[in-house]
C-alpha positions as CSV (number, residue, x, y, z in Angstrom):
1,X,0.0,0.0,0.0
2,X,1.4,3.7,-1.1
3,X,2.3,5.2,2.2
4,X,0.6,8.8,2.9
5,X,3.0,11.3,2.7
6,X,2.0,15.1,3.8
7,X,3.7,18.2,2.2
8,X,3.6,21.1,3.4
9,X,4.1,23.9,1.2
10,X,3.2,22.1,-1.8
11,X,2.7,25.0,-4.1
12,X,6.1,26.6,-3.3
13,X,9.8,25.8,-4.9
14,X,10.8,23.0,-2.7
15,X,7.7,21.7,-1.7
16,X,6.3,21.4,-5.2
17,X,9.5,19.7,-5.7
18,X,9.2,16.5,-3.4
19,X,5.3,16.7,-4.0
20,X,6.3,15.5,-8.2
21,X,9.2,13.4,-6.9
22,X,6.6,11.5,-4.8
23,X,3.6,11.7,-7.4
24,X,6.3,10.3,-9.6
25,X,6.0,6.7,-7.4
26,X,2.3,6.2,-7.0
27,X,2.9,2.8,-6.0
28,X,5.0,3.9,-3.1
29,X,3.4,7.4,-2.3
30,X,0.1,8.8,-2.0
31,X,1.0,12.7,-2.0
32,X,-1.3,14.9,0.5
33,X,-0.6,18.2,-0.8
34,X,-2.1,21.1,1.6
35,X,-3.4,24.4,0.3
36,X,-5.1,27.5,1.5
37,X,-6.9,27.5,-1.9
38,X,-7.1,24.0,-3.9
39,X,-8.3,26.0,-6.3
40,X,-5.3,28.1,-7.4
41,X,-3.5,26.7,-10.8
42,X,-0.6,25.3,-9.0
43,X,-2.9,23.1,-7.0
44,X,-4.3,22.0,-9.2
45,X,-1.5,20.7,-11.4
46,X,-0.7,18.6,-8.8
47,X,-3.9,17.4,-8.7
48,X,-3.9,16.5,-12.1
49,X,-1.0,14.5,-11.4
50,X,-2.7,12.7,-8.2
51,X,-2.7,14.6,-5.8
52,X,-4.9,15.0,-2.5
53,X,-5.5,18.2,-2.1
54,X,-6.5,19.1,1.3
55,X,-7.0,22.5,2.4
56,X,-5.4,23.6,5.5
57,X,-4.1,27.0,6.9
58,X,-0.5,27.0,8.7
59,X,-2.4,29.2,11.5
60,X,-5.2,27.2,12.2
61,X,-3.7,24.0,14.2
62,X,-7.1,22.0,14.0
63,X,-7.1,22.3,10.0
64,X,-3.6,20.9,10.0
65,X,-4.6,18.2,12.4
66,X,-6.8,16.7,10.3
67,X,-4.4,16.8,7.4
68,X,-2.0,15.3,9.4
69,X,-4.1,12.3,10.4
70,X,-3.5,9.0,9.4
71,X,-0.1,10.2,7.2
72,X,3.0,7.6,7.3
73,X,5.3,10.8,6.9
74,X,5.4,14.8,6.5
75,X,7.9,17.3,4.4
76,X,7.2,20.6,5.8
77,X,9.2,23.8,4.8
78,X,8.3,27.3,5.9
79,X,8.6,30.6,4.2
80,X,9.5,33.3,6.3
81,X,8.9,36.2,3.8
82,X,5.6,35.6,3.7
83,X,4.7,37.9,6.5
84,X,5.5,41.7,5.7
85,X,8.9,41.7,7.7
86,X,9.5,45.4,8.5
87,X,12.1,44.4,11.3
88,X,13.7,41.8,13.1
89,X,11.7,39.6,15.7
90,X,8.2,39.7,13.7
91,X,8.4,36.6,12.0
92,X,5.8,33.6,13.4
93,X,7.9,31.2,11.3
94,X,9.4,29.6,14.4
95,X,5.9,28.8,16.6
96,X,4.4,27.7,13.2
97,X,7.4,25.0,12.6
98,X,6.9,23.9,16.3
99,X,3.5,23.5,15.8
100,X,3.8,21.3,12.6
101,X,6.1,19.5,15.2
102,X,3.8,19.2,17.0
103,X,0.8,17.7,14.9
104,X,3.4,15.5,14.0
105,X,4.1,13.3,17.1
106,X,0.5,13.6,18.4
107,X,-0.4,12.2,15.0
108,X,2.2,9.3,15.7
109,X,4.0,10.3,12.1
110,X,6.5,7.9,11.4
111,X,8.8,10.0,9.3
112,X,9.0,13.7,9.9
113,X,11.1,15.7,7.4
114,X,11.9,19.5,7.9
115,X,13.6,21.7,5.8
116,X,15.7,24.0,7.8
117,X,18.4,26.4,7.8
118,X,22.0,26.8,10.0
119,X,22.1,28.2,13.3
120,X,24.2,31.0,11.8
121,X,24.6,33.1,15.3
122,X,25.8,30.2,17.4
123,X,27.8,28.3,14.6
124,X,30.0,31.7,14.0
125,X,30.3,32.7,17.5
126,X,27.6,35.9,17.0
127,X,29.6,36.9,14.2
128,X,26.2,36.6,12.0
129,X,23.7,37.8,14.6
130,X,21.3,39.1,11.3
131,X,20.0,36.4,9.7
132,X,17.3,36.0,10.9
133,X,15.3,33.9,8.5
134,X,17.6,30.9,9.2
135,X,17.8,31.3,13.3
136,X,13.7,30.8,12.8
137,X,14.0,27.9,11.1
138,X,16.9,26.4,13.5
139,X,15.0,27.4,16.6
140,X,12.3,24.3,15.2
141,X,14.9,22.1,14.7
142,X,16.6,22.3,18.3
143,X,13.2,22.1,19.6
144,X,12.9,19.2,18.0
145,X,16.0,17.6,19.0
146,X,15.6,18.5,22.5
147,X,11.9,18.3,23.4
148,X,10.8,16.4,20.7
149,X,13.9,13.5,20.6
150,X,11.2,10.4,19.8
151,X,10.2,12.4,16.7
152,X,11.4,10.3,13.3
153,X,13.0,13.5,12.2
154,X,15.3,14.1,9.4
155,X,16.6,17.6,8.3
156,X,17.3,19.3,4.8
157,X,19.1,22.2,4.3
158,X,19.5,24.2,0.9
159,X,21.9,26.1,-0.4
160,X,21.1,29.9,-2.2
161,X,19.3,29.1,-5.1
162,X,20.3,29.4,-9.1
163,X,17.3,31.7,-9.4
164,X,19.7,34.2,-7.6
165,X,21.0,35.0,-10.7
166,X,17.7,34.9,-13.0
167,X,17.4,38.7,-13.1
168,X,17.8,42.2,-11.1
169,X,19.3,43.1,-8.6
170,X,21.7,40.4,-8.7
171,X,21.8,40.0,-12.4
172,X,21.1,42.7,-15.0
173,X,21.2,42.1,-19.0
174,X,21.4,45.3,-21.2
175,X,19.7,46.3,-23.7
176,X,23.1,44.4,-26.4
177,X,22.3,41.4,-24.2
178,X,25.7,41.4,-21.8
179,X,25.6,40.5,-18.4
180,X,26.5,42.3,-15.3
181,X,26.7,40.4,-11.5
182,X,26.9,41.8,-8.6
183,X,26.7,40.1,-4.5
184,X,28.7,41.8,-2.5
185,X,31.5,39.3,-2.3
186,X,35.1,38.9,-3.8
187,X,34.4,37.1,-7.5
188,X,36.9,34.1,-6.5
189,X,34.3,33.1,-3.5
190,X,32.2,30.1,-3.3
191,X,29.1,29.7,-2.1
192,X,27.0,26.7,-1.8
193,X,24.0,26.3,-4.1
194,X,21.2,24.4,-5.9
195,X,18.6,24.1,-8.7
196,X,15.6,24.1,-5.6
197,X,13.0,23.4,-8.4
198,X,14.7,19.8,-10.2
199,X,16.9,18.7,-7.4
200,X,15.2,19.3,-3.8
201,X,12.4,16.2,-4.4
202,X,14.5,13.5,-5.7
203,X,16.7,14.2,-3.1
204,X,14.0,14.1,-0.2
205,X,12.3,10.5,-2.3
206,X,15.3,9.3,-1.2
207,X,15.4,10.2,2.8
208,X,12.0,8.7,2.8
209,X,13.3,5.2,0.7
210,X,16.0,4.9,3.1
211,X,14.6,5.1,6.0
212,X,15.4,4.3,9.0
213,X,19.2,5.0,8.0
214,X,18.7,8.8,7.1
215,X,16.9,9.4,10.3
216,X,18.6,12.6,12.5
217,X,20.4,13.3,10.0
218,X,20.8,17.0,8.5
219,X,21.5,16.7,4.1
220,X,22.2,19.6,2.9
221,X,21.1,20.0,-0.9
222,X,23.8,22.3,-2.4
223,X,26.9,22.1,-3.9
224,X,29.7,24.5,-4.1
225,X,29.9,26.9,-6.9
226,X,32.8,29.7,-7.1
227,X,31.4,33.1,-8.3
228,X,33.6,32.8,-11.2
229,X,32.5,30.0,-12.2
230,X,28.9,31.9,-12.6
231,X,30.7,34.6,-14.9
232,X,32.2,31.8,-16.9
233,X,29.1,29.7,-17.6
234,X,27.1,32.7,-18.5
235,X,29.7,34.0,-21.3
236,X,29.5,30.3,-22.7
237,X,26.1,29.2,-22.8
238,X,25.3,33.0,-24.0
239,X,28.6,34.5,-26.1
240,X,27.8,37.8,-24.4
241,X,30.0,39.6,-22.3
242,X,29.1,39.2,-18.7
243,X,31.3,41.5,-15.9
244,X,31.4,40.7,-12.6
245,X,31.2,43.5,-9.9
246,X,31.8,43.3,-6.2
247,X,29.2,45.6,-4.7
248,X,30.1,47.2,-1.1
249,X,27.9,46.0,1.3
250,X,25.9,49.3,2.0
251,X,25.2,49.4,-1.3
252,X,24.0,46.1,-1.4
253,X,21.6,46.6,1.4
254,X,19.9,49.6,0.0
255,X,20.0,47.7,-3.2
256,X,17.3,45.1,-1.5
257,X,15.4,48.3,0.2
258,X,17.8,48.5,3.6
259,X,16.2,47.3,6.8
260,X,16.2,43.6,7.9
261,X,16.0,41.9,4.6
262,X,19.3,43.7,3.4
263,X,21.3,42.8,6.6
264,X,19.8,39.5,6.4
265,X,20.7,38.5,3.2
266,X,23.9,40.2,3.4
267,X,24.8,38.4,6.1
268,X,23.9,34.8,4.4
269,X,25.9,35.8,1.7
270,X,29.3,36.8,3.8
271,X,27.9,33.3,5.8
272,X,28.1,31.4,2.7
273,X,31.1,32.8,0.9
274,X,33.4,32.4,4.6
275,X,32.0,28.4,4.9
276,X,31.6,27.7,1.3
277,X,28.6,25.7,2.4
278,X,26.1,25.4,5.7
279,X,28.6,25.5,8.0
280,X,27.4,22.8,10.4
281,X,27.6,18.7,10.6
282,X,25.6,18.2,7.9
283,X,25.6,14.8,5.1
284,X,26.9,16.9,2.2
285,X,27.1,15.9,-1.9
286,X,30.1,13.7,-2.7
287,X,30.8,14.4,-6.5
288,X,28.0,16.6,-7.2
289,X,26.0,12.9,-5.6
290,X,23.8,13.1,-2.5
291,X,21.7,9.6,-1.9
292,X,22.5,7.9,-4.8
293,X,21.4,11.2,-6.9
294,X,23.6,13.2,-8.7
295,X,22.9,17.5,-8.6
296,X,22.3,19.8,-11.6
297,X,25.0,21.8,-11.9
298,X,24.9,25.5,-12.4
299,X,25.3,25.0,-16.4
300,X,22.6,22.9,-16.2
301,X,20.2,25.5,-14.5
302,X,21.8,28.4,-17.1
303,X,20.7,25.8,-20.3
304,X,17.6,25.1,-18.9
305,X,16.7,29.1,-18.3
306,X,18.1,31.0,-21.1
307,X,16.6,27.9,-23.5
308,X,20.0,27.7,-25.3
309,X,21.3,24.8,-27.2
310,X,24.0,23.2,-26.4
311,X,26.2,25.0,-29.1
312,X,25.6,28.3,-26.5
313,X,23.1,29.7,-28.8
314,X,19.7,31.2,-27.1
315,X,18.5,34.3,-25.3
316,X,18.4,35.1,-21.1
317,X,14.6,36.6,-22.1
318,X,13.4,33.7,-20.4
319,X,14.9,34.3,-16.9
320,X,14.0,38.3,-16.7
């Protein structure tokens, strides 16, 4: 019998990801996608491809109860931004993941996979005290681990995605079609990241296949990729010119409207760049493999977006 598997935050990059991974199985997974509105057009193509659509709010604990119920496992990711963050400490990310928590165990889930982020702050020693849509996320996970230790729990962890560089501010084409970068970091830096959209399901099929082996374990779905590299694969897959600027970081933050989500995302960048990946103890990809499943590559992501052919030829229109 397909085992009942819960996502939540089915319409979103990663969820949608390991909701097609799973739908993908049907004779291993039955795929309970919840929704605040089964009717939106992203819902509904997973319906189309067998989904359960359930509707459910992530702030109304008795709607996620009953989604929960009788469900062999749960993926559950969380977006901070999707409050109106206007300053630190106003996210509900971190009550809402404890709560999914929660539901879990008093729903006797047998496998409960959360995508999380690095406890930034404590791994650097308060050196990265800003980020503070990753310290929500990794205030769930220790809660798990120490009030919720009889929880199946396995962690994922994603690097900054490709779409970083699918148009302003980060990447700008002009009007001739060449390519200007810009993060605020040196151009020989490396920072850990991933095609969210291909790679995150296959890789989560498989911490659900393996189980009980990938149980407390953190994966982290990334793989390194020097800035320079990101300059390079641009020029080839496009001919144009493509320049790489180091931005300073004030003007980085005022590029992204100042305020908490420029020091935020400053900071996981400068987080990034000085760990060249999460930082932490987590299962990381061996050759571009994690699980048996081997990552797109940054080239692979660029191909795919700008609808080139191999030969280079095609146009970044599709990525604006």
């Amino acid at each position: 019998m397909a085992k009942v598997i819960v996502v939540v935050g089915a319409t979103g990059r990663q969820g949608g990801s390991v909701a097609r991974a799973l739908l993908a199985e049907p004779e291993k997974y039955h795929v309970r996608a919840i929704t605040r509105d089964p009717s939106k057009p992203k819902a509904q193509e997973l319906s189309k491809l067998g989904a359960e659509l359930v509707q459910a709010d992530l702030r109304d604990r008795a709607s996620i109860e009953r989604a929960f119920q009788g469900a062999y496992g749960v993926f559950a990711v969380t977006d901070y931004w999707a409050q109106k963050i206007t300053d630190f400490g106003q996210s509900d990310e971190a009550e809402i993941g404890i709560m999914l928590a929660d539901v879990a165990k008093a729903a006797n889930v047998r496998h409960f996979v959360y995508s999380t982020l690095p406890a930034a702050n404590e791994i650097s020693k308060g050196k990265y005290d800003k980020i503070e849509h990753w310290e929500t996320k990794a205030k769930v996970k220790k809660y798990i681990q120490e009030r919720l230790s009889d929880l199946p729990t396995t962690y994922v962890e994603l690097g900054a995605y490709f779409d970083l560089f699918a148009g302003p501010p980060f990447k700008v084409e002009a009007e001739n079609g060449d390519i200007t970068i810009s993060l605020p970091l040196p151009e020989n830096s490396t920072i850990p990241m991933v095609w969210a959209d291909k790679d995150t399901g296959p890789v989560v099929e498989r911490i659900f296949a393996n189980y009980p082996d990938t149980l407390g374990k953190t994966y982290a779905i990334c793989q390194p990729v020097k800035l320079a590299d990101v300059k390079a694969v641009f020029e080839k897959v496009t001919g144009k010119k493509v320049t790489y600027i180091a931005i300073n970081r004030d003007d980085f933050i005022r590029s992204l409207g100042g305020g908490v989500v420029g020091y935020d995302l400053l900071g996981n960048m400068e987080y990034f760049a000085e760990y060249e990946g999460m930082g932490g103890d987590e299962v990381t990809a061996q050759n571009g493999e994690i699980l048996g499943y081997k990552l797109s590559s940054f080239e692979d992501w660029v191909r795919n977006a700008t609808g080139s052919k191999p030969d280079g030829s095609g146009s970044l229109s599709m990525v604006q």
